[in-house]
MIKOL-513145 format. One record per residue (C-alpha): x, y, z; residue in one letter; residue number from 0. Coordinates in steps of 0.5 Angstrom, whole numbers. Example, Ala and Ser with C-alpha at 12.3 -4.5 7.8 and 13.67 -1.06 7.14 Angstrom:
BEGIN
+-------+-------+-------+------+-----+
!    c1 !    c2 !    c3 ! rest !  nr !
+-------+-------+-------+------+-----+
!    25 !    -9 !    16 !    A !   0 !
!    27 !    -2 !    14 !    S !   1 !
+-------+-------+-------+------+-----+
This chain:
BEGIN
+-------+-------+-------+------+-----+
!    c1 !    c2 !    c3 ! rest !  nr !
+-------+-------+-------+------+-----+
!   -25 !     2 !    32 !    X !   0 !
!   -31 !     0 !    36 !    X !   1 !
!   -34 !    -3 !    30 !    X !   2 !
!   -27 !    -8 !    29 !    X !   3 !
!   -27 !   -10 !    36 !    X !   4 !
!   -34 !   -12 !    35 !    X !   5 !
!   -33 !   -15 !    28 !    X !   6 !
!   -27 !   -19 !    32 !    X !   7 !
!   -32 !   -22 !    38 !    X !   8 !
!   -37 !   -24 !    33 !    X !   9 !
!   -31 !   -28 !    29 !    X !  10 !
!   -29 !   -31 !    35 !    X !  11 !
!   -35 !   -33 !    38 !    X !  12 !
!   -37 !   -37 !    31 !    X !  13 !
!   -29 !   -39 !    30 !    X !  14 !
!   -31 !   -46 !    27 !    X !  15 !
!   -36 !   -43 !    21 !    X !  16 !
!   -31 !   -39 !    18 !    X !  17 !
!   -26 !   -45 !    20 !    X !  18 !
!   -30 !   -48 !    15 !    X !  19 !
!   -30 !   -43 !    10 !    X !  20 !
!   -22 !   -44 !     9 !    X !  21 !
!   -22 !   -49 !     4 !    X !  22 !
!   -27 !   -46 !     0 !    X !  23 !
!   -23 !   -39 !     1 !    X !  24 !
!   -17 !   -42 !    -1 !    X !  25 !
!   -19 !   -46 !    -7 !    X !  26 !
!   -21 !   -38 !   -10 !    X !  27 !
!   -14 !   -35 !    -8 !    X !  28 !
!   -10 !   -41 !   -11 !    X !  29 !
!   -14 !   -43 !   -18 !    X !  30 !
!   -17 !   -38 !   -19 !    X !  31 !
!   -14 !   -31 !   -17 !    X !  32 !
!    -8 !   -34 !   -17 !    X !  33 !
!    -7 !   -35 !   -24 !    X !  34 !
!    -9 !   -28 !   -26 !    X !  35 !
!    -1 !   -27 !   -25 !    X !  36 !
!     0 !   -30 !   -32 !    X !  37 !
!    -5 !   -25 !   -35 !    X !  38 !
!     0 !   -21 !   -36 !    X !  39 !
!     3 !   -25 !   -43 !    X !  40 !
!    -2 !   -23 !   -46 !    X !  41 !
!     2 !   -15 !   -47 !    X !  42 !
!    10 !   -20 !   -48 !    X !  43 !
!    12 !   -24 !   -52 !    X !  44 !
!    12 !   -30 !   -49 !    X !  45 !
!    18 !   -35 !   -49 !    X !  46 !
!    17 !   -41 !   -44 !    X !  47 !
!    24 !   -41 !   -44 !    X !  48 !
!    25 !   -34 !   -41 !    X !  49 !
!    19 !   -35 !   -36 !    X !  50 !
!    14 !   -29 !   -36 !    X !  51 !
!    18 !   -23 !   -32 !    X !  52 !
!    24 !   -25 !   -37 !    X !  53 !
!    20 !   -24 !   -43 !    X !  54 !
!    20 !   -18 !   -48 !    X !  55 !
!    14 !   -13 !   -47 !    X !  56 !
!    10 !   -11 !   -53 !    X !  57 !
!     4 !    -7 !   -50 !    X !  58 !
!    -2 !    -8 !   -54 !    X !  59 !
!     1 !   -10 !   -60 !    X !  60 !
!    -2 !   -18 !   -60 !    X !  61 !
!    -9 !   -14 !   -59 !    X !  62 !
!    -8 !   -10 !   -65 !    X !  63 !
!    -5 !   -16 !   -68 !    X !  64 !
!   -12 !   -20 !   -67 !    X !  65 !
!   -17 !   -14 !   -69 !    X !  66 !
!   -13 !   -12 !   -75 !    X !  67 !
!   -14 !   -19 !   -78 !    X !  68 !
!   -19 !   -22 !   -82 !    X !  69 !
!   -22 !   -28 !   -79 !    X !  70 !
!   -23 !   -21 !   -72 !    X !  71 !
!   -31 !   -19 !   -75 !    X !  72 !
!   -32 !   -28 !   -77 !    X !  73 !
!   -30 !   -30 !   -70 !    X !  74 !
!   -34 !   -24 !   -67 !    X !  75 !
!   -40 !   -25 !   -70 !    X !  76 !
!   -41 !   -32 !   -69 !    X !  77 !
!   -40 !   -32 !   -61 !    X !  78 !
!   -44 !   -25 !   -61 !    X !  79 !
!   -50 !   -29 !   -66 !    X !  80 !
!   -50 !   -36 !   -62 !    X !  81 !
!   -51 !   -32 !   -55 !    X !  82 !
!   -56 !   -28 !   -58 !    X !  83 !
!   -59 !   -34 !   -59 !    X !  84 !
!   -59 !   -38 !   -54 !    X !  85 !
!   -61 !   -31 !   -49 !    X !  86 !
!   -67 !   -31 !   -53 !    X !  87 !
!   -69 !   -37 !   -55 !    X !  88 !
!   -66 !   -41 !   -49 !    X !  89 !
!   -67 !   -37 !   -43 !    X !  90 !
!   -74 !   -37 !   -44 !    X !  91 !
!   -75 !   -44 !   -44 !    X !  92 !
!   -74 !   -47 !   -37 !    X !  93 !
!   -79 !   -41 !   -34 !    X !  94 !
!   -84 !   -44 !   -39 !    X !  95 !
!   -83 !   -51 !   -36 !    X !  96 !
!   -82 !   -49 !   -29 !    X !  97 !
!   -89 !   -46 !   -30 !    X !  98 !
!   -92 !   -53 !   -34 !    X !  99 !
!   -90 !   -57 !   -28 !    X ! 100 !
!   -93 !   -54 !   -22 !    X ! 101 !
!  -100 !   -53 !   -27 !    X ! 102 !
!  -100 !   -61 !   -28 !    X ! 103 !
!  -104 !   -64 !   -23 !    X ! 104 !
!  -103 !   -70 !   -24 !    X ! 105 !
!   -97 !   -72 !   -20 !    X ! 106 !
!   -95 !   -78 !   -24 !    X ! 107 !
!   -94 !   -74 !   -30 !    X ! 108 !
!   -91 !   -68 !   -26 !    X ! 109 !
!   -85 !   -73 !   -24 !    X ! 110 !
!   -85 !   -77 !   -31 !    X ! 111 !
!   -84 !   -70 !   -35 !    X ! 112 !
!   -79 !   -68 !   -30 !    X ! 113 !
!   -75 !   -74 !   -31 !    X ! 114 !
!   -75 !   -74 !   -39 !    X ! 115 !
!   -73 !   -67 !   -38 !    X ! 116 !
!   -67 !   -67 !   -34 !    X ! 117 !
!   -64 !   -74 !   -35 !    X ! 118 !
!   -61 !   -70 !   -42 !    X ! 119 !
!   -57 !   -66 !   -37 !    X ! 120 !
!   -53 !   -72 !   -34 !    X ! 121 !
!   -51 !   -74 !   -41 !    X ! 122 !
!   -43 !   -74 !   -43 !    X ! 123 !
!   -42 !   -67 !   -49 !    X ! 124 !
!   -39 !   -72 !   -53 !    X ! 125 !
!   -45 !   -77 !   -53 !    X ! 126 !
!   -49 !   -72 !   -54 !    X ! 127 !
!   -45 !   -70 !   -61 !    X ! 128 !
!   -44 !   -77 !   -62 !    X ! 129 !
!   -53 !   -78 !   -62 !    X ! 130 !
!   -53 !   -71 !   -67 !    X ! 131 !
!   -48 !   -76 !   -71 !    X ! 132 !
!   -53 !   -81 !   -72 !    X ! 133 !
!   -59 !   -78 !   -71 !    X ! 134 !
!   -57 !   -72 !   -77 !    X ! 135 !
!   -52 !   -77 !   -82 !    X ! 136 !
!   -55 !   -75 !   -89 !    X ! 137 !
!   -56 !   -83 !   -92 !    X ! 138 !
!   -57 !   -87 !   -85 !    X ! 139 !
!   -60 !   -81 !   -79 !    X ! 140 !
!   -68 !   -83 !   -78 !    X ! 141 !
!   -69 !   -75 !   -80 !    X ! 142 !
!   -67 !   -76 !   -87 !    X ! 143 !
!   -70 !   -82 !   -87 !    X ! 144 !
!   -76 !   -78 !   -86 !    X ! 145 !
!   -74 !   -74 !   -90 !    X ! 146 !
!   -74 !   -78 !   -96 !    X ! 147 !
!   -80 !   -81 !   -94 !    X ! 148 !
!   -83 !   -76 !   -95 !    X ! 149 !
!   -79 !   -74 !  -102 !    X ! 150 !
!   -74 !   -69 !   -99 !    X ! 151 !
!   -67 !   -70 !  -100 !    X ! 152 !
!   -63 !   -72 !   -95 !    X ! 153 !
!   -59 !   -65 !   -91 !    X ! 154 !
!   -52 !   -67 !   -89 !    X ! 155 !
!   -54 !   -62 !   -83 !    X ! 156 !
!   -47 !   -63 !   -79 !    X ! 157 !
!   -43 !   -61 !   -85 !    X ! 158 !
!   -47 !   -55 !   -86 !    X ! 159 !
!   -46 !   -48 !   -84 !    X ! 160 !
!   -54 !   -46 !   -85 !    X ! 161 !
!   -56 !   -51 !   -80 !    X ! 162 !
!   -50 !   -50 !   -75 !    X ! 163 !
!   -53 !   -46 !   -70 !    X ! 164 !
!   -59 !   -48 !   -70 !    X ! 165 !
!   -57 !   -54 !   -69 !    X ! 166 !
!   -52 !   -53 !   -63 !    X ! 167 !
!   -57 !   -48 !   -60 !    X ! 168 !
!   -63 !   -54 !   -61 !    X ! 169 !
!   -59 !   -59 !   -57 !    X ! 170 !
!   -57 !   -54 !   -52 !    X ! 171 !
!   -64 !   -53 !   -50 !    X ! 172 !
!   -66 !   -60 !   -50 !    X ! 173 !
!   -60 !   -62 !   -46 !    X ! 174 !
!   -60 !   -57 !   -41 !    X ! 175 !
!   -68 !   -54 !   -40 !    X ! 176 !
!   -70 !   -59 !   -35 !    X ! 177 !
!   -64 !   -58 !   -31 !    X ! 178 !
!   -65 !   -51 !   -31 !    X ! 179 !
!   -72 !   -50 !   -29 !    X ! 180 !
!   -70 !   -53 !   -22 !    X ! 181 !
!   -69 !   -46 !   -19 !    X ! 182 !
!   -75 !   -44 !   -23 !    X ! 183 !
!   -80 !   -49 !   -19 !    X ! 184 !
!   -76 !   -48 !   -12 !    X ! 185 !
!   -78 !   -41 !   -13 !    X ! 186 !
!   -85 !   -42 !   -14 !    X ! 187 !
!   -86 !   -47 !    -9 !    X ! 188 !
!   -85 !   -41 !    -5 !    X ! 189 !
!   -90 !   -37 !    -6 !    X ! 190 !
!   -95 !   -36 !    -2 !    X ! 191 !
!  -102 !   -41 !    -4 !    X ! 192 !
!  -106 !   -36 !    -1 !    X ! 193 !
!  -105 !   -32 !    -7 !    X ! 194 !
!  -108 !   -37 !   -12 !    X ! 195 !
!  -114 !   -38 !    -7 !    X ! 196 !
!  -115 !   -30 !    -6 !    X ! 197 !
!  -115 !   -30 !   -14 !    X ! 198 !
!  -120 !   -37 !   -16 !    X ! 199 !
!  -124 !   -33 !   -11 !    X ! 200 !
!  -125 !   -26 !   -14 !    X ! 201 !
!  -125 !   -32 !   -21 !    X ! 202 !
!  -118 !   -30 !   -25 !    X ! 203 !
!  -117 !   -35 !   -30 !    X ! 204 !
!  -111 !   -40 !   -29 !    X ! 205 !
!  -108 !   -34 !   -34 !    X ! 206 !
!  -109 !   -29 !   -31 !    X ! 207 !
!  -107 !   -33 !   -23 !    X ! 208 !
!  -100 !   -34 !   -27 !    X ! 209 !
!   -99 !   -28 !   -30 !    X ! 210 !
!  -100 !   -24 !   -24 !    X ! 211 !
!   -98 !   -29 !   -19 !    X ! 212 !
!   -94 !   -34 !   -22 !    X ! 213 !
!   -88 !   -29 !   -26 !    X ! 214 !
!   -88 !   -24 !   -21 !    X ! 215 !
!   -87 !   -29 !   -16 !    X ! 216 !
!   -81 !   -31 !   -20 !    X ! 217 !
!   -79 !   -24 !   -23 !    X ! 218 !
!   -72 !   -23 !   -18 !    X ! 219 !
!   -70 !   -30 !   -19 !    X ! 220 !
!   -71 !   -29 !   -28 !    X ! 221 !
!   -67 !   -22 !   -26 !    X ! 222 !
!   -61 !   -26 !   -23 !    X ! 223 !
!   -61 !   -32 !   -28 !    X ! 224 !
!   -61 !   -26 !   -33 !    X ! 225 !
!   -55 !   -23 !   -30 !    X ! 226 !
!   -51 !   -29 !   -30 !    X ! 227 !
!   -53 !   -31 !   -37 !    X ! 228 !
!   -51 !   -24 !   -39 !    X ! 229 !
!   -44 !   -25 !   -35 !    X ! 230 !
!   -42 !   -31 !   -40 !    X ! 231 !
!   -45 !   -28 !   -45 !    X ! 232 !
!   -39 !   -30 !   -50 !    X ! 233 !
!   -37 !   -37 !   -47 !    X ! 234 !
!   -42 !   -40 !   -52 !    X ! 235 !
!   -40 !   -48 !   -50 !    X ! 236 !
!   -33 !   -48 !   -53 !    X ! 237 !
!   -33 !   -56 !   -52 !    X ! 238 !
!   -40 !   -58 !   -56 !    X ! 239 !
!   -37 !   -53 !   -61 !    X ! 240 !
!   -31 !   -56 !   -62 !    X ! 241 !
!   -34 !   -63 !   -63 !    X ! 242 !
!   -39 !   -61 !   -68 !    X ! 243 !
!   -34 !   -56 !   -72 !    X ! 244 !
!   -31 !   -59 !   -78 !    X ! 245 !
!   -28 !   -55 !   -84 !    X ! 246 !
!   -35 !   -55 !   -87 !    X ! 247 !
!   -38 !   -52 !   -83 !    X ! 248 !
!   -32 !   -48 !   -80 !    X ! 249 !
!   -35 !   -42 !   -82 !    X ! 250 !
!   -40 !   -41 !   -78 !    X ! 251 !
!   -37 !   -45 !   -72 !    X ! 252 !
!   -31 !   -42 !   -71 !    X ! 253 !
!   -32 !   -38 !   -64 !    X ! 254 !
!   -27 !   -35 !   -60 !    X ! 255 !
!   -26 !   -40 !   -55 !    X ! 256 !
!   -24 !   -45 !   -61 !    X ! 257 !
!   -20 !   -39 !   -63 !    X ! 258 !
!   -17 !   -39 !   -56 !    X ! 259 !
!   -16 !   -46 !   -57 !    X ! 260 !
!   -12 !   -48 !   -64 !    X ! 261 !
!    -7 !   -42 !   -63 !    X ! 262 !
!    -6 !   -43 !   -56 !    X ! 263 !
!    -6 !   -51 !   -55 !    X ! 264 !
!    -5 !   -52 !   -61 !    X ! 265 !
!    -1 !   -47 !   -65 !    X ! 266 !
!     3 !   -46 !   -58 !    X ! 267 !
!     2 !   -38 !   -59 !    X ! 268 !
!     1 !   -37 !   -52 !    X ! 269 !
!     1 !   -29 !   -51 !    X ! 270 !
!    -3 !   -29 !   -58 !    X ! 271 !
!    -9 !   -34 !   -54 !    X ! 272 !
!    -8 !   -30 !   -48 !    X ! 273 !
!    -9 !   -23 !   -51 !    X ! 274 !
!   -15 !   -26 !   -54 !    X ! 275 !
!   -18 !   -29 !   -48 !    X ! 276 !
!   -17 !   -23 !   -44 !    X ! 277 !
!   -21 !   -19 !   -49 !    X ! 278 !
!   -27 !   -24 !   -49 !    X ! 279 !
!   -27 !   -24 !   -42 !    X ! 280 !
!   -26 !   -17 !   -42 !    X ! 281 !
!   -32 !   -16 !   -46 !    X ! 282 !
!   -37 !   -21 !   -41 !    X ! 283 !
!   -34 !   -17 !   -35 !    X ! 284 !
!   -37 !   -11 !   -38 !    X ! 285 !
!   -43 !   -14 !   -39 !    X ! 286 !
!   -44 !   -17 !   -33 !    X ! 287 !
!   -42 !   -10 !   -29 !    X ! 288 !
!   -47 !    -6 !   -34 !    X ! 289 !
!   -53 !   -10 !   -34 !    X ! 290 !
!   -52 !   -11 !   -26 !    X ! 291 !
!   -53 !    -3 !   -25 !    X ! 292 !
!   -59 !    -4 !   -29 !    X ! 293 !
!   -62 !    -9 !   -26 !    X ! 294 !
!   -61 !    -5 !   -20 !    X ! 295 !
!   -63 !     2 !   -22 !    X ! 296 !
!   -69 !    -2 !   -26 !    X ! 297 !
!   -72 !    -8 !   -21 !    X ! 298 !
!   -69 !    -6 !   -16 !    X ! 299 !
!   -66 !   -14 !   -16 !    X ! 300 !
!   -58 !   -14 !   -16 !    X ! 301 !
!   -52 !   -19 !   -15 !    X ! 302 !
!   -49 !   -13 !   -12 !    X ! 303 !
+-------+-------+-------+------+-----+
């Protein structure tokens, strides 16, 4: 009981701090707390027109309903690979640029190189599909004029399901990697320089100062953005894939989230979509909880 009236002095004593966290408290309970009350759709047979509670409940005959059909295993593996995909190849890849700009002396081309990588970001998904568009078109794009140059035929890239991916993951990085290794060159900027003096003194190679220095100073940071990146492991950028997907390539570019998409918005199943939704998140929660509880067992490094 002690302990609460303490609590209470100090909340009265900063009353103004906490004045200022309603906004953001209210925000959480109204859009994102708020409609999980119409999660439960997701076990009825929803009808707009009965409203939630009014409509007949079915269990879990809209689950068994999407793991018995035929596009489950197509729609499961395509999310699964493009994560894997993107956790592999893209997760790497603004560490390793954060570490080549605090190496360039230079400060000049330090701040051009950081400019050219993060303007990407800043670019509108439906201008960069439009660029892969122009930049990939079998008779006119500059890659299949290369191509051709060098007497290779043209590719029809965005109409193909072998190249889906890479294509999608390729821009992705080129997109998003200077952005992402902001916090990765904040965290380095903290280390100690002492560290890197000691270092050059004992005569340990700038390969070594950055493999002993330079990523474990980094490591709890990696830890985080892993664990973040495992959490939405199955969110795989379901607007640019919408954008990019076609019937061509329909069968590498069909993801659960444009599942969710043509079935719910378009198709107006709404329990269906919601049903499926919840197993999607339903899976990056058990990930984030898995990976979180190793993390902190393992590097003693944790989001809780």
């Amino acid at each position: 009981m002690e302990n609460w009236r303490r609590a209470w002095k100090r909340a009265l004593s900063r009353y103004d701090l906490y004045l200022m966290l309603l906004l953001p408290v209210a925000w959480y309970v109204v859009f994102q707390y708020g409609p999980m009350y119409g999660v439960q759709i997701a076990f009825r047979d929803y009808i707009p027109v009965k409203g939630i509670t009014g409509s007949d409940w079915v269990g879990f005959d809209n689950f068994d309903r999407f793991f018995s059909s035929y596009y489950f295993g197509r729609l499961l593996w395509n999310t699964v690979s493009i994560s894997l995909l993107s956790l592999l190849i893209a997760f790497p890849i603004p560490i390793l640029l954060a570490l080549l700009v605090t190496e360039i002396r230079s400060q000049r081309f330090k701040k051009l190189l950081q400019n050219i990588t993060y303007m990407p970001h800043f670019i509108s998904v439906v201008v960069i599909v439009g660029m892969l568009q122009l930049f990939l078109d079998p008779k006119s794009g500059f890659v299949n004029l290369i191509l051709n140059a060098f007497g290779f035929e043209s590719v029809p890239f965005m109409e193909s399901e072998g190249w889906f991916k890479t294509i999608l993951v390729g821009s992705n990085i080129w997109q998003n990697m200077g952005w992402a290794s902001i916090i990765y060159i904040a965290a380095l900027s903290g280390i100690n320089p002492h560290l890197y003096e000691a270092a050059m003194v004992d005569g340990a190679s700038r390969l070594r100062r950055l493999w002993h220095i330079s990523l474990p100073g980094i490591t709890p940071i990696m830890i985080i953005m892993l664990i973040l990146d495992v959490g939405a492991f199955m969110n795989v950028g379901f607007e640019k894939i919408l954008l990019m997907q076609n019937d061509l390539n329909r069968g590498a570019s069909d993801v659960i989230q444009t599942f969710i998409y043509n079935n719910g918005i378009l198709q107006g199943d709404f329990s269906y979509s919601a049903a499926v939704g919840l197993f999607n998140s339903a899976i990056n929660f058990t990930l984030l909880v898995l990976i979180n509880g190793y993390a902190r067992r393992k590097a003693e490094t944790s989001l809780w």
